[in-house]
C-alpha positions in Angstrom: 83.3 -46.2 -288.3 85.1 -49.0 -290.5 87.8 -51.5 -288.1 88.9 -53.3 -291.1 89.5 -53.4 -294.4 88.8 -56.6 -296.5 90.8 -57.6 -299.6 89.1 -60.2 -301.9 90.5 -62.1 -304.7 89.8 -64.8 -307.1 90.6 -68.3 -305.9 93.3 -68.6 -309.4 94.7 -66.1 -311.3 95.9 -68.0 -314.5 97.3 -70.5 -313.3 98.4 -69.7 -309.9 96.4 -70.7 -306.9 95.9 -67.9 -305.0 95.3 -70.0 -302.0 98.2 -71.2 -301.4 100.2 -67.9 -301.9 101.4 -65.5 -299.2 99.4 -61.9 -299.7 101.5 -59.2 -298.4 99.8 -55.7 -298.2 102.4 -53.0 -299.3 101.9 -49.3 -298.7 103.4 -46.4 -298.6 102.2 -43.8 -296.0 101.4 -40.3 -296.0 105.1 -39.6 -295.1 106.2 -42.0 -298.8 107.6 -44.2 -296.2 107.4 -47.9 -297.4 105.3 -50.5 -295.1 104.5 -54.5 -295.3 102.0 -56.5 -293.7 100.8 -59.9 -294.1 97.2 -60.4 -294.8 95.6 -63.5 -292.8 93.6 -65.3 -295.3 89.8 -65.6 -293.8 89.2 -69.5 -293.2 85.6 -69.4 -295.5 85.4 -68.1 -298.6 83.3 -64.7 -299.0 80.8 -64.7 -302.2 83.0 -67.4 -304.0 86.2 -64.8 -303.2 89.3 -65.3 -301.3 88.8 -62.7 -298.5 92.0 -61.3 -296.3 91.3 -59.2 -293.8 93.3 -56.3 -292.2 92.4 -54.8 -289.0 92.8 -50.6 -289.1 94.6 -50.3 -286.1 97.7 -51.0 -287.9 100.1 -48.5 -289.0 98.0 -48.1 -292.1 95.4 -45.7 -290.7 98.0 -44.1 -288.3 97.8 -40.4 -290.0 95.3 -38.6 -291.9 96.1 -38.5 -295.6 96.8 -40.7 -299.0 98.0 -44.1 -299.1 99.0 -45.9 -302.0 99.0 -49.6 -301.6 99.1 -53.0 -303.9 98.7 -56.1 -302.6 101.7 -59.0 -303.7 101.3 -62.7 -304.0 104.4 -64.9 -303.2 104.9 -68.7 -303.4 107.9 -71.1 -303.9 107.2 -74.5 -305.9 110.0 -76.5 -303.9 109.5 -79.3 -306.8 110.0 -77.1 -309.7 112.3 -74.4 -308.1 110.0 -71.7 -308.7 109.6 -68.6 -307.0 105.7 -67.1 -308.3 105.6 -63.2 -307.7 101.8 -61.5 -308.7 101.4 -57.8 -308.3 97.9 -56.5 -308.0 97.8 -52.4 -309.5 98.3 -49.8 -307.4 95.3 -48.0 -306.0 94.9 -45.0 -303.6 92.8 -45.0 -300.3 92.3 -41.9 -298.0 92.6 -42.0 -294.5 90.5 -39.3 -292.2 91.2 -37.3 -289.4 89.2 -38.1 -286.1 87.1 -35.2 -285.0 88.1 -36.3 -281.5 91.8 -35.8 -281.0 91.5 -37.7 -277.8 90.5 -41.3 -279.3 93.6 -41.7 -281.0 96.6 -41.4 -279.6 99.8 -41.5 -282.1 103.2 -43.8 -280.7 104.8 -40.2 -281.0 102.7 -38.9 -278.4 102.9 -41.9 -275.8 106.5 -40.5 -274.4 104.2 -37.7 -272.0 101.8 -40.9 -271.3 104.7 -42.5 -270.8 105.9 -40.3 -267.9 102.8 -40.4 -266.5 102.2 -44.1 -266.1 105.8 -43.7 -264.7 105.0 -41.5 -262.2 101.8 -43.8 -261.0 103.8 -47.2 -261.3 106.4 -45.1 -258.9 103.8 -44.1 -256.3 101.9 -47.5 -256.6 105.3 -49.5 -255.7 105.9 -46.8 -252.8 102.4 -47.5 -251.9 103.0 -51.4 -251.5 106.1 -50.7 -249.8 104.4 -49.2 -247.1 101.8 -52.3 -246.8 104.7 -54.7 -246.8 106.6 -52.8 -244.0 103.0 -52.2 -242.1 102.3 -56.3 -242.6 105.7 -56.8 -241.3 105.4 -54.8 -238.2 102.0 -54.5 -236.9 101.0 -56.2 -233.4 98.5 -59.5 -234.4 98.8 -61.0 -230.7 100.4 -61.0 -227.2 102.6 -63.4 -225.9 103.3 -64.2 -222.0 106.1 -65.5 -220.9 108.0 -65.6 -217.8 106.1 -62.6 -216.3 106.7 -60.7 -219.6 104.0 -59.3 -221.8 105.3 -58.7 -225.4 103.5 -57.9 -228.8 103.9 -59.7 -231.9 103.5 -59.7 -235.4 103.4 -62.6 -237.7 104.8 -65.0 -235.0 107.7 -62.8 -234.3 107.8 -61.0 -231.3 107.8 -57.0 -231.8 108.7 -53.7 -229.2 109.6 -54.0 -226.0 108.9 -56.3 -223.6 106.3 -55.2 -220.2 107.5 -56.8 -217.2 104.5 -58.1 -215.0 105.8 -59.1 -211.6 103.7 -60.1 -208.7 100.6 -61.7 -208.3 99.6 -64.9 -208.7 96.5 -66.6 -209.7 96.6 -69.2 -207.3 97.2 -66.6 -204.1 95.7 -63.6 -205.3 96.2 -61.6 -202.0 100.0 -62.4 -202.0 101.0 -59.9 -204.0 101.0 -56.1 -204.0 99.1 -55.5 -207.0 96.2 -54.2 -207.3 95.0 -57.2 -210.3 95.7 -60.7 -210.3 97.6 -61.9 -213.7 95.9 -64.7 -215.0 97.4 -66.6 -217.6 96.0 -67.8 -221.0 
């Protein structure tokens, strides 16, 4: 399976250096709809030639069919006030259909995707919601204070409070409980 498509060029065409021209890629798709792209000109030169490459998950390989395309080199001489404008011909590539329908997935098709990442970013904010309320309100400790046994969460002190009365650690046969309190 090809992932690009390389373009290569001579490094001067008469007596325009190629080089230090923009190379737009102009199609038309399998709908005639026009399309631009600029081509990123490869750093090193490929067999003496100017390579640009174009990676095929652009819109160019987006449906099966024809598609007519030319490549067009622009530059502006500030010096001279010129504007340089090279057409290359016209030629006609053919794009494939996958075998697999379920490797490609067309923008049109995204809206029922769409929906469904919806519906799993919904329940996976619902989902932290419920972990933020737990974290919030679970007992992490005790506290006791003034005969008063109380939960707490996060420093805060949480439900009701149990009232411990009697007893005493230092005269544990004072009191008419059954346990002695003992403080910590």
């Amino acid at each position: 399976m090809v992932d690009k498509l390389k373009f290569l060029f001579p490094e001067k065409y008469q007596e325009l250096e190629l080089a230090d021209c923009t190379a737009t890629l102009k199609y038309t798709d399998t709908n005639n709809v026009p399309h631009a792209e600029i081509l990123q000109k490869d750093e090193e030169l490929y067999k003496g030639k100017l390579a640009y490459t174009l990676p095929l998950d652009s819109e160019l390989t987006e449906f099966p069919g024809n598609i007519n395309l030319r490549v067009t080199f622009t530059k502006i001489d500030m010096e001279t006030q010129t504007q340089y404008v090279m057409h290359t011909g016209e030629v006609t590539i053919t794009v494939l259909p996958l075998a697999d329908y379920y490797n490609f997935v067309p923008d049109k098709s995204l809206e029922f995707v769409d929906q469904i990442l919806g519906y799993f970013q919904a329940k996976i904010e619902a989902v932290e919601k419920i972990a933020e309320t737990y974290d919030s309100e679970k007992a992490d400790n005790i506290s006791y204070e003034n005969d008063k046994l109380q939960l707490t969460s996060n420093g805060f002190k949480i439900g009701d409070p149990v009232s411990i009365s009697g007893g005493s650690s230092e005269n544990p046969g004072d009191s008419d409980n059954e346990f002695e309190v003992v403080e910590f």
